[in-house]
Every structure is written in structure tokens, then in C-alpha cells.
ZAFI-140917 format. One record per atom (N, C-alpha, C): x, y, z. Coordinates in steps of 0.2 Angstrom, whole numbers, plus 2048, in hexadecimal, padded with zeros to 3 digits. Example, Ala and Ser with C-alpha at 12.3 -4.5 7.8 and 13.67 -1.06 7.14 Angstrom:
<atoms>
8427E482783E7EA8278427F08278407F58238447FB824840800827
</atoms>
This chain:
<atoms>
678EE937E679EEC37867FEEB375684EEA37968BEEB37568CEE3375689EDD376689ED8373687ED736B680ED936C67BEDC36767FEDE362681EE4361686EE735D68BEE4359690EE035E695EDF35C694ED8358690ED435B68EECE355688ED0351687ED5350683ED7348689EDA34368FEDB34A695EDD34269BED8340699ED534369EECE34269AEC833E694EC834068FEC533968FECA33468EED033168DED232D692ED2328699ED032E6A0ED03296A2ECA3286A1EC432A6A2EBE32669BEBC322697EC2322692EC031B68CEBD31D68BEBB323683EB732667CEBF323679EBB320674EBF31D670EC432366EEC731F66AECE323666ECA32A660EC732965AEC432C65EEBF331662EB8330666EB6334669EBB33A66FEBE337671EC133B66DEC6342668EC833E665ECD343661EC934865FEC334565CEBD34A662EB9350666EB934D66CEB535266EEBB357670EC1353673EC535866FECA35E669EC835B664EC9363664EC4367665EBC365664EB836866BEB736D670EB836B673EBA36D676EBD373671EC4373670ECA37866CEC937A668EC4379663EC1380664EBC38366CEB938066CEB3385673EB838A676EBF38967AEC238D676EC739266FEC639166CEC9396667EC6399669EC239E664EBF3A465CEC33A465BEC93A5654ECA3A5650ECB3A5652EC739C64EEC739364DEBF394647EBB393648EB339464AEB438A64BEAD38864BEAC382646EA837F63FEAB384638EA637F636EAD37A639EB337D637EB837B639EB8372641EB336F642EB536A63AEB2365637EAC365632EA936362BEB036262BEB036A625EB736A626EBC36562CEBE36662EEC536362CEC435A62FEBE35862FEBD350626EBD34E623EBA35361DEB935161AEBF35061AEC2357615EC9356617ECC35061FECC350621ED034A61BED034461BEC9342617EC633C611EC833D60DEC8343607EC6344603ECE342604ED133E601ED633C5FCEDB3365F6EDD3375F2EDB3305F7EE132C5F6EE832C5FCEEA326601EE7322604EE232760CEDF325608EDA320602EDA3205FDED331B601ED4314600EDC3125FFEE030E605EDE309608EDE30D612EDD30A611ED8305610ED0308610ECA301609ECB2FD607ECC2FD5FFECD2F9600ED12F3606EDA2F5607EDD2F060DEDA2EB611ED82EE616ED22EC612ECE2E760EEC92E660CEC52E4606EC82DF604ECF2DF602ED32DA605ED62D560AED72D7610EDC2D5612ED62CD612ECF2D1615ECB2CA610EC82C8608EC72CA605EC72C6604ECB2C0603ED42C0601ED62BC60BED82B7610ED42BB617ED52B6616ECF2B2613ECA2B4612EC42AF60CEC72AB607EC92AC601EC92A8601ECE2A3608ECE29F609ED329B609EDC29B608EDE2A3608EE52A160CEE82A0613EE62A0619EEB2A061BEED298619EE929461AEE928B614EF028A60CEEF28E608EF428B609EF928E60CEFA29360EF00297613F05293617EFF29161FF0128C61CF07287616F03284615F0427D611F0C27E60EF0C285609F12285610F18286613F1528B618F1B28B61DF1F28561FF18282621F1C27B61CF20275615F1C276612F21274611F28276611F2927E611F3128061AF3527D61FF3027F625F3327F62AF34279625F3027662BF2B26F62CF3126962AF3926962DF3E264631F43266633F4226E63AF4627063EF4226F645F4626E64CF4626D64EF3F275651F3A275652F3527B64CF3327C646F30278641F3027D63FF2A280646F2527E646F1E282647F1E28964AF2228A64BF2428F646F26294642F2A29263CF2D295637F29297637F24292632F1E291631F1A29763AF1929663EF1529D639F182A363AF1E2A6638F202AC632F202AC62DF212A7627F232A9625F1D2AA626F182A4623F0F2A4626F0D2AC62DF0E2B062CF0C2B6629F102BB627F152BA622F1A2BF61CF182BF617F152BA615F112B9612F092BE618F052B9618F002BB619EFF2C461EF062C761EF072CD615F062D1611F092CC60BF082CF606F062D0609EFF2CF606EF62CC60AEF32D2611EF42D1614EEE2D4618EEE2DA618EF62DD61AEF82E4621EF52E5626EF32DE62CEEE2E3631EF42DB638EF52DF63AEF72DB63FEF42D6642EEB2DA644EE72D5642EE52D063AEE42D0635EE22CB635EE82C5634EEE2C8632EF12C4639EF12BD63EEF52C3645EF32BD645EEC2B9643EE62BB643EE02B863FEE12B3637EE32B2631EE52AF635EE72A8636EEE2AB636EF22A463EEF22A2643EF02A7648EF02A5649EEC29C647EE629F647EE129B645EE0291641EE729363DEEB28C640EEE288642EF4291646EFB28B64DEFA28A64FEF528D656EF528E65AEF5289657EED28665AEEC27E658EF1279651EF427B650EFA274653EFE275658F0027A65BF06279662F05277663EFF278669EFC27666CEFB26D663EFA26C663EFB263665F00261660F03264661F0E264668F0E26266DF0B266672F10266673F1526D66FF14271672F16277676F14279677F1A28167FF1928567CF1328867EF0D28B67CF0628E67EF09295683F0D297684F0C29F67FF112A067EF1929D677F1D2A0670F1929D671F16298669F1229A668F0C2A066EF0C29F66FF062A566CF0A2AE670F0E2AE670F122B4669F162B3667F182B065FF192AF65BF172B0659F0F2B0655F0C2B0657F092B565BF082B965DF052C165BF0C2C465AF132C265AF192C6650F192C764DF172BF645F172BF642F112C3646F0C2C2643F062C8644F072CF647F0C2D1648F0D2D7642F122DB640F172D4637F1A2D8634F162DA632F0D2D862CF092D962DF092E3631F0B2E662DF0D2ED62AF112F162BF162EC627F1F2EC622F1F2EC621F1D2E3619F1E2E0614F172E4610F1A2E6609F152EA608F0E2E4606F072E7608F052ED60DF052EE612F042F261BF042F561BEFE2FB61EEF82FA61FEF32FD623EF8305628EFA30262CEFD307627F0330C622F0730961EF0C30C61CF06312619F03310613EFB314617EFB31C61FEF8318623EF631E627EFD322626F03321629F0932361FF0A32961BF09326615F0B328615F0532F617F01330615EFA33361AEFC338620EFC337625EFE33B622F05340621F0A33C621F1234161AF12343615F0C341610F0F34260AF1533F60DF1533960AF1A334607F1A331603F1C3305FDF1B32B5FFF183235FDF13321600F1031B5FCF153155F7F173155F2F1A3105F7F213105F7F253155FBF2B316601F2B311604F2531160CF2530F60CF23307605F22307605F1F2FF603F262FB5FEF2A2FF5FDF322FD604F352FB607F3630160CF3A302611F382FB613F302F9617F2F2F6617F322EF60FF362EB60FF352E6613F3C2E5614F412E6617F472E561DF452E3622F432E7628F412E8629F3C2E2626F392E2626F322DD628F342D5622F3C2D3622F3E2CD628F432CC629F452D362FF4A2D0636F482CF637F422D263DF3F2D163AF3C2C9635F392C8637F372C0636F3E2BD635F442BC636F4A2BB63EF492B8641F492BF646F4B2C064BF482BB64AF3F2BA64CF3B2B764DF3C2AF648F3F2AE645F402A6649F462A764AF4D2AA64EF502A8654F4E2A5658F492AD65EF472AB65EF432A465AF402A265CF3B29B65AF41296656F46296656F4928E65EF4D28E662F52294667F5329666AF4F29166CF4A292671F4329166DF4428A668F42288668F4128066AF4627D669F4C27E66EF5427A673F52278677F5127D67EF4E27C67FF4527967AF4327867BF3D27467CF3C26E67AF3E26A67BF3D263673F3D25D677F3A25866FF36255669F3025866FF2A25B669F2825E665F28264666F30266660F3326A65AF3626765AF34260656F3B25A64EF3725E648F3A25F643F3825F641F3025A63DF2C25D63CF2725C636F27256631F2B25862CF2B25462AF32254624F3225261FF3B25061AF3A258618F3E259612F3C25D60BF3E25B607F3725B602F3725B5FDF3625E5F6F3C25F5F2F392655EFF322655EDF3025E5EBF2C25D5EEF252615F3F242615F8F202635F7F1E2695F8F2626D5F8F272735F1F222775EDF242755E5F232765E5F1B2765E8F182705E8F0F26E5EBF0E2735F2F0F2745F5F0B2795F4F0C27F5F0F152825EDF112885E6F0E28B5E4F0F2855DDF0A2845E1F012875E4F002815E8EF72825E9EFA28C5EFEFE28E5F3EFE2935EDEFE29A5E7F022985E4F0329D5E1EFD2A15E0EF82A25E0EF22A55E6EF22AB5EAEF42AB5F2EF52AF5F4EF92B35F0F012AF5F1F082B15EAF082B65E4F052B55E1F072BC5E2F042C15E6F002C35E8EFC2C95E8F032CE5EFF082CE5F0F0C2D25EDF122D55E6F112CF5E1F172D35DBF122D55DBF0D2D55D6F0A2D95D8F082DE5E0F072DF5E2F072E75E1F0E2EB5E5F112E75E3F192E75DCF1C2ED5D6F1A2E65D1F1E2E75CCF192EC5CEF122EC5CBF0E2F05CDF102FB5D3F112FA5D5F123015D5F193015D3F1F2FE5D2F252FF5CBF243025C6F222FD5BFF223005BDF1E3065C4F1A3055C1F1630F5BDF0E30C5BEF0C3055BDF073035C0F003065C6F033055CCEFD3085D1F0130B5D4EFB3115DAEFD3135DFEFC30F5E5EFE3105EAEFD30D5ECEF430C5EAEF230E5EDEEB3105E6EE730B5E1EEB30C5DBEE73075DBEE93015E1EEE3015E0EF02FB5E4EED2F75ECEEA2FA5EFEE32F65EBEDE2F35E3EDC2F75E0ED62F85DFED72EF5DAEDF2EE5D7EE02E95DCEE12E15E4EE22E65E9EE22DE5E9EDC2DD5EAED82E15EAED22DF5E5ECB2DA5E0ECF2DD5DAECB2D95DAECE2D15DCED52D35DCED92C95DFED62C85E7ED62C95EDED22C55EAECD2C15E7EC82C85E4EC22C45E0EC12BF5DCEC72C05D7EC92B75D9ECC2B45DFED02B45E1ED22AF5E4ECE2AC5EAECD2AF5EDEC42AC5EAEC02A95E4EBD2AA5DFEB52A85DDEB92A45D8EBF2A55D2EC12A25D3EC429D5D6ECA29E5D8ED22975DCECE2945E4ECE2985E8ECC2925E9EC62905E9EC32965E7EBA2935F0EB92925F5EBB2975FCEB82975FCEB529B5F9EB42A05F9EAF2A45F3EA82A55F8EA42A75F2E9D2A35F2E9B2AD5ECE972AC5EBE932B45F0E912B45F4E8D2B25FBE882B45FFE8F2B5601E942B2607E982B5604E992BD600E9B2C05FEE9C2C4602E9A2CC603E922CB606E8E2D260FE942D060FE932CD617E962CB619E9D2CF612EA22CC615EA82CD611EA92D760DEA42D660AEA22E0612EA12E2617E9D2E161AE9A2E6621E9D2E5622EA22DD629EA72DE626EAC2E5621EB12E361FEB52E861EEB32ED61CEAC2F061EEA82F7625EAA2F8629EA72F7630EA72F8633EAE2F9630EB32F3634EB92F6630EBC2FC629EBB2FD627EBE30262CEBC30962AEB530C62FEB330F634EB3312639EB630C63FEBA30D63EEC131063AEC430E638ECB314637ECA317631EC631862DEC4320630EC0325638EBD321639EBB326640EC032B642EC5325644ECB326641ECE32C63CED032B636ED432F63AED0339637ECB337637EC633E63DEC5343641EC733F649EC634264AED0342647ED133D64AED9341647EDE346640EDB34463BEDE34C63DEDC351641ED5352645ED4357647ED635A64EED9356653EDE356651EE335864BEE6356648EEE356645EEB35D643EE935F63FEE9365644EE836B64AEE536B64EEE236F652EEC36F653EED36B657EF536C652EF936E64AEF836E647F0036F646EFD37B645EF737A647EF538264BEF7385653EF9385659EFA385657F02384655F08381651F0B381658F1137D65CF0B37665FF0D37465DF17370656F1436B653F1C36B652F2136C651F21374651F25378656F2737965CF2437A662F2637C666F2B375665F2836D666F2B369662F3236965CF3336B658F3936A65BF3D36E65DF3C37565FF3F37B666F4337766AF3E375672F40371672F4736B66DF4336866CF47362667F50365663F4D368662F5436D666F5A37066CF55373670F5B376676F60371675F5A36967CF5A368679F5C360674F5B35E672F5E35666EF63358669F6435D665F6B35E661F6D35A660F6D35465BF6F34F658F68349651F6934864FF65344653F6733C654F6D33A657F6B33465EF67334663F67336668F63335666F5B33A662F5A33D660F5533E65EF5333865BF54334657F5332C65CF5132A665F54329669F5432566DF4E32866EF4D32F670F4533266DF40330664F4132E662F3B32D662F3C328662F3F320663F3B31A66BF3A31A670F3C31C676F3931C677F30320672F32324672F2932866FF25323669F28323662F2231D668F2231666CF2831266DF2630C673F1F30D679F2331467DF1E31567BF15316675F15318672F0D31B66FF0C31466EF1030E66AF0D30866FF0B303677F0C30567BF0930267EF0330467BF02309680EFC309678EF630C672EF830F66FEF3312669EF430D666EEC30C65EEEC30B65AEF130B656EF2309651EF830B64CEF4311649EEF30F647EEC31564AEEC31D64FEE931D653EE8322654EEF325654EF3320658EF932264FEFE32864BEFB323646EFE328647EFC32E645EF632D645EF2335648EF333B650EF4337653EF433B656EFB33F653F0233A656F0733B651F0C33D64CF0B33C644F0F33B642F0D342642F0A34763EF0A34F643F0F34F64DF10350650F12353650F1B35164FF1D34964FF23349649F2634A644F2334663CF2334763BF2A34E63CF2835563BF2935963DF3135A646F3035764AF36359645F3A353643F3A34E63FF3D349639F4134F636F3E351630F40352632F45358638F4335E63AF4736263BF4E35E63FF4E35963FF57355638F57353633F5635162DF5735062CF5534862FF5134562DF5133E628F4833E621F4E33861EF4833761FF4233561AF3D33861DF3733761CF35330618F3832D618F3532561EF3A32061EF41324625F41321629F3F32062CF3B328632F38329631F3032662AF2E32362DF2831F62FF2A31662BF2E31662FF3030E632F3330D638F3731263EF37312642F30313640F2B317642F25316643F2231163CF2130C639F1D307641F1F302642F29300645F282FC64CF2B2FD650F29301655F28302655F20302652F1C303653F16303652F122FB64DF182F964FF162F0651F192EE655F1E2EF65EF212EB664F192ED663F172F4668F112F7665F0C2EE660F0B2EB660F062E6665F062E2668F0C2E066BF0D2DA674F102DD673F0F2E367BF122E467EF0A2EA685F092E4688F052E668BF062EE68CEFF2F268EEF92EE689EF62EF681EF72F367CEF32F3677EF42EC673EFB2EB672EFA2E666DEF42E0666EF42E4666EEF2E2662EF02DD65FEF62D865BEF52D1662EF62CF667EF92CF66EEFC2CC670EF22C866FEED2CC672EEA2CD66DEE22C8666EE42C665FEE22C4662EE52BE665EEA2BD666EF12B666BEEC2B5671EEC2B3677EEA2B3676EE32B1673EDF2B4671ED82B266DED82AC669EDB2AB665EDC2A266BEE029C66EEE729F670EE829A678EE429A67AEE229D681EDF29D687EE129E685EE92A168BEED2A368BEEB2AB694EEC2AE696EED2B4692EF12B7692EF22BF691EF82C2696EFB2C269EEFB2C06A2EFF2BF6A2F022B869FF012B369DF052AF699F082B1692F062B268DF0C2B368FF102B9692F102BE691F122C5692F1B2C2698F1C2BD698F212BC693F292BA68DF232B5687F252B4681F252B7683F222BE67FF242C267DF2C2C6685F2D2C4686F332CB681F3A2CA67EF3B2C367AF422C0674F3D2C3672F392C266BF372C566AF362CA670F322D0670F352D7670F3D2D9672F402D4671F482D566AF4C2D6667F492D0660F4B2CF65AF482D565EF412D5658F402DC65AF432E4660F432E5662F472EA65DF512EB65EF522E665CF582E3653F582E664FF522E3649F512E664AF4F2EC64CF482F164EF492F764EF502FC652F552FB652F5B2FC64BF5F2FB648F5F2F6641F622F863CF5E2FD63DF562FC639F5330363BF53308640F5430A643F57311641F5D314642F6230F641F6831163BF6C311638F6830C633F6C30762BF6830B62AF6630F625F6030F61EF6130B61CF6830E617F6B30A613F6A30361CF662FD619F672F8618F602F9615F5B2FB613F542FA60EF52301610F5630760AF5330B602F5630D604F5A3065FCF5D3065F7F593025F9F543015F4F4F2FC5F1F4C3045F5F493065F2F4230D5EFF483115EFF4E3145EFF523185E8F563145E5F5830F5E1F5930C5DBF5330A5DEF5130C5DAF483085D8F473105DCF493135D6F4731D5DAF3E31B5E0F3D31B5E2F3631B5E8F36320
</atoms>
């Protein structure tokens, strides 16, 4: 283990990327321990892959940019400012709702920031908005697309602990709305104090409303027929990828007609490439996770944490101080693989549910999107609107407050979100 160890921090610090490292530095600890042969490093990567849930992962990838190319983030836009556009800031509000949304199409939260960012970013910059609070707003609303169902990160949190994937996509939707809740307080807050061009955008009209989600609704049923289809027992989570994906494709070709046969090889062989990169994430860290749960490093943490924390509440308060510290600086992915066998276990020792402890996971890992130095919708945000992350970081700190604030009631509060899976018999 302390070979293990010590060459994951000496690769981390001259820069060898996440997947690498975790591959080399178990190989590593398998060539310092005679007991372990090294046909194991081959085996271990395969099984890792070899799994139907983990199917689920590229398939929602490869949906998620279908329906971002087949035009729905502009009809989404359009519905949302219809609902939003006669309060005082209501670009703002547009912002989160259109990524709350979009969160449940496309499962990825760089996507979703790219999506809508792309939209509202310039229009708010027409406005007359602050650029670093819209900036930090919209790296804060692309950070729900892990929460709200489907959630690439739920898939690989469920695949890891063993959890039920359907369970965690339940579970996620409480928590998903009240942070955009929360979101939408913090930007009307901020528009009070902003001036004129916070004044309301338009009047509201139902009529509007009705138009544009007529146009939107081709978009907006993706996430209740993943929904409703794996509630009924239609599909499992992983077939229900199968079934986003085919929509994407009709919506795209068919309704909206922005995608032509020829884009097609295109957006096939980006979503290649980014799946790959996780999947090859996944294979070098299940390594890792399997070579420490051998070594029976979890065990030994449960036993310490046992003598030495004593109750499940401040265990609560250890781990989102761990999970929030590892969302600053590591992957989300990576950050599962590599840190979900080890804590996973100590969780279940205190006795807390497994699907609580992945949506405590889920969103402490997406507050890590928007707090530097990793931060990576903060960083997707900052890239459209053109501001530093030393300009906006300061405007972040009221909307890490607010999601901390929800954080806090899914730690504590479980009841108010697991009586959806728990009532639904999922």
C-alpha cells in the first residue's frame, strides 16, 4: 500500500493524468508484492469494463449530443423565458431552469453549461448584466445535470456501490429541484440589487407559454419516458440509454430536422472519444479500487473511524468535508472510482443507505464543478463568457452557499427525497 500511495502522489505531482497514474501505480504495487501475479493487471481492467450498467454511461453520452445538436437547447431557452421572462432578473432564472432541464436530456454537466451557456450568456451580456454572477450562475446551473435523472455520474456511483441505478435516479429528483430552487433565489437576491438591467424582460403570457412548449415538447419528453419507462419495469436503466438514444435520433432527423445523415459520423466519433476517456478511467481505477479493497484498506478505515468518530452524525460531517475536499481538486469520475469502494463500505458500517450515500455523493461532487482549482462547468462558464476564474470565483461564494445550505438537508434530512424510490417499490 505505501508503494501504492506514494507513486499516485509523485505521478499526480509532475502532472501524469488521472487514468494513467492509477494504472501505473497499481502496477507498480503489484510488481512490490510477490503474491499478486501481474496477469491480474489485464483481468482486472477487463472485468472492470465488462459490465451491462457501465453500458449505460456511452449510450447517455452519445444521447445527451444528439439531442445538444438536434436543436433543443434554443427551444428549451425559448420555453423558459416564456415561463420566466416578467420577473425582475429573469435571465437568470431562465439560466437554471433551461439547465434543469436540459439536465434531463443530457445526464453530463459540461454539456449542459456548453448547451445553454452558449445562449444565455451573450443575452445577458446584452442585458447589461454583472458577467462574473452570470458567469458563476451558469457554471453553478450546469452543475445540477448530475442530480436531475438521467446522471452519467448516478450510472457510475450505482456500478461502483452496487446500487440500484433506477433507485438513484428517483432519489435524485428532490434534491435536483431544490438546489435550482435555491439557485433562482440567489439570482433574484442579486437582481434587487442590480439596477435597470434586471427590469423584467417581457409580460407574461399563457399563450406563449403553451407555443413554446408545444415547439419544446419533443425534448421535454425524453426524461419522463426514462422516468416512467423504468418505473413500470419497461426498461432498465441501461436500456433506457438505448431508448434515449434512438429519440435523440428522431428528434434530430425527424421533428427538428438539425441534424442531417452526414453530421451523424461526426457526433458517433466525438462521443467515441469522450466515452473512452471514462471508460478507460473506469479500467485503471477499478484496478486501483480492487487492489486496496484486497489489502482490506476499508476495513481498516471503518475499524479507525469506528473507534475514533463514534456516531453516524459527525461521520456525515467527515464525509462531506472528504467528498467536498476530493470535488476540488479531482474528476468526478475518477473521484468515484477511486474513493467510493473505500468510503462506500465505512458508510454502510454506520448504517446509512446506500442510495443516500450516493446522493450525498452525487452532490457534493457537483458543488466540486464550480469550486476552483478544478471546477470544471466554472471553467466551460468562463470560456463562453470571457471572464477569469479570478474574477468570477468571488461570485461564486453566495451560490456555494445556497447549495451547501441544500447539501445540508440531504445529509440530514433524507426523508425529504427518499420517499419517492421508497414509495415507488424501486
Amino acid at each position: 500500500m505505501l508503494v501504492l500511495f506514494i507513486s499516485l502522489l509523485v505521478f499526480f505531482l509532475i502532472g501524469m493524468p488521472v487514468a494513467f497514474a492509477l494504472g501505473v501505480g497499481s502496477l507498480f504495487a503489484l510488481i512490490g508484492d510477490n503474491s499478486l501475479p501481474l496477469v491480474l493487471v489485464p483481468q482486472r481492467m477487463f472485468t472492470a469494463l465488462d459490465s451491462w450498467p457501465l453500458m449505460a454511461l456511452p449510450l447517455f453520452m452519445l444521447a445527451g449530443a444528439l439531442m445538444d445538436r438536434g436543436g433543443i437547447s434554443q427551444r428549451v431557452v425559448d420555453f423558459a423565458g416564456a415561463c420566466f421572462g416578467f420577473i425582475r432578473g429573469s435571465l437568470g432564472m431562465v439560466t437554471v431552469l433551461a439547465s434543469m432541464v436540459f439536465a434531463g436530456i443530457s445526464g453530463s454537466s459540461t454539456a449542459d453549461t456548453a448547451a445553454v451557456g452558449a445562449i444565455l450568456l451573450p443575452a445577458m451580456k446584452d442585458k447589461g448584466y454583472d458577467m462574473r454572477f452570470a458567469t458563476a450562475l451558469q457554471a453553478a446551473a450546469g452543475a445540477i445535470g448530475p442530480i436531475i435523472p438521467p446522471s452519467i455520474m448516478m450510472i457510475l456511483i450505482g456500478y461502483v456501490t452496487d446500487t440500484s441505478v433506477a433507485r438513484l435516479f428517483l432519489a435524485g429528483i428532490i434534491p435536483g429541484v431544490l438546489i435550482g430552487i435555491g439557485l433562482m433565489v440567489v439570482s433574484y437576491l442579486h437582481a434587487l440589487r442590480g439596477g435597470r438591467a434586471y427590469l423584467a424582460v417581457t409580460k407574461f403570457r399563457l399563450r406563449r407559454v403553451f407555443r413554446t412548449g408545444k415547439i419544446a415538447l419533443p425534448g421535454l419528453g425524453l426524461p419522463f419516458i426514462i422516468i416512467i419507462g423504468i418505473l413500470s419495469g419497461v426498461f432498465t436503466a441501461t436500456e433506457a440509454a438505448v431508448v434515449a438514444v434512438i429519440y435523440g435520433l428522431v428528434v434530430g432527423l425527424f421533428i427538428y430536422k438539425e441534424i442531417s445523415i452526414k453530421d451523424l459520423p461526426e457526433i458517433f466519433l466525438k462521443s467515441a472519444e469522450t466515452s473512452c476517456k471514462v471508460m478507460f478511467i473506469a479500467a485503471t481505477a477499478m484496478l486501483f479500487a480492487w487492489l486496496v479493497t484486497v489489502k482490506h484498506l476499508p476495513m481498516l478505515l471503518g475499524d479507525f473511524l469506528q473507534a475514533n468518530v463514534g456516531s453516524k452524525t459527525l461521520f456525515l460531517i467527515f464525509l462531506n468535508f472528504i467528498l467536498l475536499l476530493i470535488g476540488m481538486f479531482m474528476e468526478s469520475f475518477s473521484a468515484i472510482i477511486v474513493f467510493m469502494p473505500i468510503l462506500f463500505p465505512v458508510a454502510a458500517s454506520f448504517g446509512i443507505n446506500p442510495v443516500h450515500f450516493g446522493i450525498i455523493a452525487t452532490v457534493n461532487l457537483a458543488i466540486g464543478y464550480i469550486t476552483p482549482p478544478y471546477g470544471a462547468t466554472l471553467y466551460v462558464s468562463c470560456g463562453l463568457s470571457g471572464k477569469t476564474i479570478r474574477e468570477v470565483t468571488p461570485k461564486v461564494i453566495p451560490i456555494i452557499a445556497a447549495m451547501l445550505i441544500i447539501l445540508l438537508i440531504v445529509t440530514y434530512l433524507p426523508e425529504t427525497f427518499m420517499w419517492i424510490p421508497n414509495q415507488l417499490g424501486k
